[in-house]
ZADREN-586210 format. One record per residue (C-alpha): residue number from 1; residue in three letters; x, y, z. Coordinates in nm, 2 decimals. Layout:
REM residues N
<NUM, ALA, <X, Y, Z>>
...
This chain:
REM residues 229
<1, UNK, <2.21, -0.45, -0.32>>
<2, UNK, <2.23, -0.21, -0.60>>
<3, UNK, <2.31, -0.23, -0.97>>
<4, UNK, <2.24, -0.62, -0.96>>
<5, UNK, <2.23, -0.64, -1.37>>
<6, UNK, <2.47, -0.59, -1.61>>
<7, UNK, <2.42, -0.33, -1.87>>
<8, UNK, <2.19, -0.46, -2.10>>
<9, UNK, <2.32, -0.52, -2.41>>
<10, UNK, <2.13, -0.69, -2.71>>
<11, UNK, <2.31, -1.01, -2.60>>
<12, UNK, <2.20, -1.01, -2.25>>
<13, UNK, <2.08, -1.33, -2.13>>
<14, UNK, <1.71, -1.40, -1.94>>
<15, UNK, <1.70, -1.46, -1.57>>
<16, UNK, <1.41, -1.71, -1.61>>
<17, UNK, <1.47, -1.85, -1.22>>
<18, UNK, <1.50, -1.55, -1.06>>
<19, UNK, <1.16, -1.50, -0.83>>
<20, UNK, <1.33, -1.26, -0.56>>
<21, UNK, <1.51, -0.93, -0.54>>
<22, UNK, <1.54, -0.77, -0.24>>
<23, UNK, <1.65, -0.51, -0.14>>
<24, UNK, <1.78, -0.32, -0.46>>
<25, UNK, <1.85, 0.05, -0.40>>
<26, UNK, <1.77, 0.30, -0.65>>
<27, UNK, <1.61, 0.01, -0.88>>
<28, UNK, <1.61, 0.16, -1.29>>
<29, UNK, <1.30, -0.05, -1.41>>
<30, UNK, <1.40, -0.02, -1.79>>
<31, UNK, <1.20, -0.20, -2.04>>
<32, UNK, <1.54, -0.40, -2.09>>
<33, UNK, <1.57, -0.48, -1.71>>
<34, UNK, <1.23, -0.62, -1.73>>
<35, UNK, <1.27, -0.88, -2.03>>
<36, UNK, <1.55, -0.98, -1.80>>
<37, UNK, <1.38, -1.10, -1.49>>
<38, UNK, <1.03, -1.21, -1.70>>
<39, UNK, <0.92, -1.46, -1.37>>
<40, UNK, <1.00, -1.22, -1.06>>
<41, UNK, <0.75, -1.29, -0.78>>
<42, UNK, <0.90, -1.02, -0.52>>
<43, UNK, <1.12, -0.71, -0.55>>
<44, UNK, <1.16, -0.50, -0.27>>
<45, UNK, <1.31, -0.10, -0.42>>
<46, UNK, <1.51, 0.16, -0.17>>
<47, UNK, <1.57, 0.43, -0.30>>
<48, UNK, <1.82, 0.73, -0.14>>
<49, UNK, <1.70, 1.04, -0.01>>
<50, UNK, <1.92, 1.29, -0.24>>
<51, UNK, <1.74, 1.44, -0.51>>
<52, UNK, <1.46, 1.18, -0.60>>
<53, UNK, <1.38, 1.22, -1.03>>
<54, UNK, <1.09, 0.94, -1.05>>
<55, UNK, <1.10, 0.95, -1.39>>
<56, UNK, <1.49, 0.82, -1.41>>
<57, UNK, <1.38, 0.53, -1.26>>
<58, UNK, <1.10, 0.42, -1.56>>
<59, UNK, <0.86, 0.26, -1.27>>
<60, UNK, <0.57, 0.26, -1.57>>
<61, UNK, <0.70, -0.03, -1.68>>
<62, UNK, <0.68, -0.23, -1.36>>
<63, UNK, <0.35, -0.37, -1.53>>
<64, UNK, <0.52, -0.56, -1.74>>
<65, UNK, <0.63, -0.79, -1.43>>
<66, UNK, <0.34, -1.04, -1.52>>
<67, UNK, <0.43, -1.26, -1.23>>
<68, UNK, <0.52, -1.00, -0.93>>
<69, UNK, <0.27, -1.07, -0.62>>
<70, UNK, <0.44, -0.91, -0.40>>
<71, UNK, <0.62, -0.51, -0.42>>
<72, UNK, <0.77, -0.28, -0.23>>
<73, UNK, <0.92, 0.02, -0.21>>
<74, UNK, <1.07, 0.22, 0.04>>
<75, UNK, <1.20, 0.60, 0.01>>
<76, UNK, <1.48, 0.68, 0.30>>
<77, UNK, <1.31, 1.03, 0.28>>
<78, UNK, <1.01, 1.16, 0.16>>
<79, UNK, <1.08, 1.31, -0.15>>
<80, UNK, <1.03, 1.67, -0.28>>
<81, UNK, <0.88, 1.49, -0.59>>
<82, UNK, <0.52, 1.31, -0.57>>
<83, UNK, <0.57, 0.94, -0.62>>
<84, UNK, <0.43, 0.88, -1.00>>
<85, UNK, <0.08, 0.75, -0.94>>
<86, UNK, <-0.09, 0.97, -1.21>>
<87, UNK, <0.19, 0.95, -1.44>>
<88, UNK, <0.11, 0.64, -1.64>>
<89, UNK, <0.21, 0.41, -1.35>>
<90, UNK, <0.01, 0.10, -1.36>>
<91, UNK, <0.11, -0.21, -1.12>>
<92, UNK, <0.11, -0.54, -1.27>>
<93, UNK, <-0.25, -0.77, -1.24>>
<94, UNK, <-0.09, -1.04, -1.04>>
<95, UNK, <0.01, -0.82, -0.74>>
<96, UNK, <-0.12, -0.96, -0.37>>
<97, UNK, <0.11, -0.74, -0.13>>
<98, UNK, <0.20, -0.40, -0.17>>
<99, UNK, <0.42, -0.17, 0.13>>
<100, UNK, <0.50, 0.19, -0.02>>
<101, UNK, <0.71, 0.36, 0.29>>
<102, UNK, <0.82, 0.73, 0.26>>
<103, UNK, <0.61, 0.83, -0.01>>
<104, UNK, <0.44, 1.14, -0.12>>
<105, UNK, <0.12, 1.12, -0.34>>
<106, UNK, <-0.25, 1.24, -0.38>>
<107, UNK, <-0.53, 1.02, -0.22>>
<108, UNK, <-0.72, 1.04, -0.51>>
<109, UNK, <-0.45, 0.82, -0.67>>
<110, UNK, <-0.52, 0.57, -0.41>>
<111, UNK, <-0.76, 0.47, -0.70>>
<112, UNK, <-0.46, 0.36, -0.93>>
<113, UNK, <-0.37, 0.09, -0.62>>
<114, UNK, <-0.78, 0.01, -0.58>>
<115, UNK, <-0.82, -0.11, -0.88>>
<116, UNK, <-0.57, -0.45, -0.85>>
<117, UNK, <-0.82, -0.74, -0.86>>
<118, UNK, <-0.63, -0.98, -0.71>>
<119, UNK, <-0.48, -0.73, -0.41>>
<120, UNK, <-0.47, -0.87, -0.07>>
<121, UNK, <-0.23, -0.68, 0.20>>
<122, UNK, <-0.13, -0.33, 0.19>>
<123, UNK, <0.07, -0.17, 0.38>>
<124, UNK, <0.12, 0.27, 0.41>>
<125, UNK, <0.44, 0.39, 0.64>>
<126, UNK, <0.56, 0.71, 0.66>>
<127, UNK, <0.35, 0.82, 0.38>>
<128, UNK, <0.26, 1.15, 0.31>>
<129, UNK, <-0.05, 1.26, 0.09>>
<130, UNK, <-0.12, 1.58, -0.12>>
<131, UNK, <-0.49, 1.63, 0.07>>
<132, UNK, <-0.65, 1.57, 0.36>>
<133, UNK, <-0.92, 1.36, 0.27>>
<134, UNK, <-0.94, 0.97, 0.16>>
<135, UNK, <-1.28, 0.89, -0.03>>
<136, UNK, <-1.30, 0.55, -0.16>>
<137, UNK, <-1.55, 0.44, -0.43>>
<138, UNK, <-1.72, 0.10, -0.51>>
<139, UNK, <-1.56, -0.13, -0.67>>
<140, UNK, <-1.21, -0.05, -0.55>>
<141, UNK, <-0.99, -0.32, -0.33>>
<142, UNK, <-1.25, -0.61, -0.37>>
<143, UNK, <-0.99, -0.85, -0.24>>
<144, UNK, <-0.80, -0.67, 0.04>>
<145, UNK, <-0.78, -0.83, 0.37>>
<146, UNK, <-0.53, -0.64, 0.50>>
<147, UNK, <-0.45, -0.26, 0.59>>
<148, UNK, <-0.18, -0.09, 0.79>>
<149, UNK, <-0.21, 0.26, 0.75>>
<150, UNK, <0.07, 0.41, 0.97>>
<151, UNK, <0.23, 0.78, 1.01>>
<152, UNK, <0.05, 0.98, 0.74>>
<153, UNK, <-0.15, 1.29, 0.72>>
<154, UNK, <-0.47, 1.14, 0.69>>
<155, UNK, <-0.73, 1.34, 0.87>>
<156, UNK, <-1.11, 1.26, 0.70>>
<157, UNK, <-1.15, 0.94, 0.59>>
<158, UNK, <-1.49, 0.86, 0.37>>
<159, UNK, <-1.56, 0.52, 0.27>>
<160, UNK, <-1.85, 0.27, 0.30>>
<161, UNK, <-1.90, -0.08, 0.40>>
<162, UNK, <-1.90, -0.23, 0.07>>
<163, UNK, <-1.61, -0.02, -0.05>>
<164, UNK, <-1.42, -0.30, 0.13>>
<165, UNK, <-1.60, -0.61, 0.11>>
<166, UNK, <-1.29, -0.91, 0.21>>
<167, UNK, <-1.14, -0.66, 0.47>>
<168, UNK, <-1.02, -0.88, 0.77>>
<169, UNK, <-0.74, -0.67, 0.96>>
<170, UNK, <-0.75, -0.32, 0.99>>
<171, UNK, <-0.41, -0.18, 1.13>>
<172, UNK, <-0.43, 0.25, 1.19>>
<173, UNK, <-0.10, 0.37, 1.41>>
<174, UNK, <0.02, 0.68, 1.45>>
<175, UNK, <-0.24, 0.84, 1.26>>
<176, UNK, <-0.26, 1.13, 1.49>>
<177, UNK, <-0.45, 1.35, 1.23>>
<178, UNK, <-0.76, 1.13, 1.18>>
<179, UNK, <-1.05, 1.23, 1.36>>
<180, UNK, <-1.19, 0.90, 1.36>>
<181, UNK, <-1.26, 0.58, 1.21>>
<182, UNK, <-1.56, 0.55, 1.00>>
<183, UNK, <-1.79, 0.32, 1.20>>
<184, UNK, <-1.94, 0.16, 0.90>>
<185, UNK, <-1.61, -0.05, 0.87>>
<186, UNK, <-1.77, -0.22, 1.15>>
<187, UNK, <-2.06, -0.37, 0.90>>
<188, UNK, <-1.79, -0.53, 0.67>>
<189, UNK, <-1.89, -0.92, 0.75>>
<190, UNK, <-1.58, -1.05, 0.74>>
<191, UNK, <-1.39, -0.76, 0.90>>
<192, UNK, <-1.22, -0.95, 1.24>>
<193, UNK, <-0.99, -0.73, 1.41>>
<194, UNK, <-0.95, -0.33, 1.43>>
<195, UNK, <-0.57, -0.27, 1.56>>
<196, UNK, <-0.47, 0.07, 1.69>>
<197, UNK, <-0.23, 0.29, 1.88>>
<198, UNK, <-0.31, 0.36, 2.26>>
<199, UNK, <-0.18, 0.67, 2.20>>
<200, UNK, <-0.45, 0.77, 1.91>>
<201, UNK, <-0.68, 0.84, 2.17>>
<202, UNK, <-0.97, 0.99, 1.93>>
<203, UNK, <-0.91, 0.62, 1.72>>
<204, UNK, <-0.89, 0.41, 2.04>>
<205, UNK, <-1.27, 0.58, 2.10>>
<206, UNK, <-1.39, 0.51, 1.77>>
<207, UNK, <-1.27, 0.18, 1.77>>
<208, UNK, <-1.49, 0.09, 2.08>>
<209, UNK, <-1.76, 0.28, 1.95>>
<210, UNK, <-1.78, 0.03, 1.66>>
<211, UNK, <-1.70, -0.28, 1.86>>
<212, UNK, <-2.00, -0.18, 2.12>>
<213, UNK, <-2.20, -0.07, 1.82>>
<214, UNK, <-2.17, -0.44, 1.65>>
<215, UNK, <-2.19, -0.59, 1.98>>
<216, UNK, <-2.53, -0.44, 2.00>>
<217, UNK, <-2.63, -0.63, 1.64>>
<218, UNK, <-2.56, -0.96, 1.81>>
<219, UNK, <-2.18, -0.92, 1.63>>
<220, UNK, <-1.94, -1.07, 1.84>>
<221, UNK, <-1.65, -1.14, 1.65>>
<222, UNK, <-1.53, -0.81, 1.60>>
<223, UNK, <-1.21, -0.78, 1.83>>
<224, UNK, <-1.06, -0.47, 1.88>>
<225, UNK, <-0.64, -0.42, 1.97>>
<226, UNK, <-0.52, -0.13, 2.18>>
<227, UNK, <-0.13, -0.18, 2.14>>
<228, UNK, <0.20, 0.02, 2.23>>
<229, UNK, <0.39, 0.08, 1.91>>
């Protein structure tokens, strides 16, 4: 789908039912687009691979969706351009899901998407990352139960138990840079499944590492998933 709205015009009426678009290519997110669809839940974005200019597509004011939960966005090819994290993009309070595929940004900015209170599942594909290094803080992601990290560049990943405190499901494929996983993930209490490549060989080690390491604490519970992507 693409160009789903009229041109806005002063007269342009409110979509107040609308709760789902998806998928809208090349999605202009205009402060008049916005008062438009006022009770959007979900909006999945593709944009095309020719020329990506982030800031034609206004995504600063996708905080103004009060109501989206769940977001994403999906770039046919990574583009020359880092995707907009430091430049005044906020995501609105409400969201619980967010996918960003094809995207190219700075981990550090990774702190922009931490600090959504209410986020639960998020999912990175094909997404490339100015640096080498992911180093989390406290007090980022305090709901997230879900990660997929998948095809990125990611090679040092710092972080700390408590850094993820309601992880559950920890999904790492094709992350053939990462040396290994950080084996205090293992002492998140409600962390229940690690998921990774069988082809990651250095993350399939890891990944029993922590299981056998837990296992030794009387932990149990922690299952570990060698699958064929």
């Amino acid at each position: 789908m693409s160009d789903p709205f009229p041109k806005p015009s002063a007269g342009t009426f409110v979509l107040k039912n609308l709760q789902t678009l998806a998928i809208v290519r090349n999605f202009k997110c205009t402060k008049e687009i916005v008062q438009m669809i006022p009770n959007l839940k979900k909006l999945g974005i593709l944009y095309g691979r020719y020329g990506i200019k982030w800031r034609e597509y206004h995504l600063h004011n996708l905080v103004d969706l009060h109501q989206l939960e769940n977001l994403k966005i999906w770039v046919e090819d990574i583009s020359k351009e880092p995707f907009p994290l430091w430049e005044k993009l906020a995501f609105p309070v409400m969201l619980r899901k967010l996918t960003l595929s094809g995207c190219l940004f700075r981990w550090e900015d990774m702190t922009t998407v931490g600090s959504l209170q209410n986020l639960e599942v998020m999912k990175l594909t094909s997404c490339f990352f100015e640096g080498c290094k992911w180093e989390t803080t406290e007090g980022e992601f305090p709901r997230l139960k879900f990660l997929k990290i998948r095809w990125t560049n990611l090679q040092h990943w710092v972080t700390d138990s408590s850094h993820f405190p309601s992880l559950e499901h920890l999904q790492l494929f094709s992350c053939l840079r990462l040396d290994e996983i950080p084996d205090v993930l293992g002492e998140i209490p409600t962390l229940q499944i690690i998921e990774v490549n069988r082809s990651d060989r250095s993350l399939v080690k890891s990944a029993k590492q922590i299981k056998e390491e837990q296992e030794s604490f009387g932990n149990d519970s922690l299952e570990v998933r060698i699958v064929r992507e």
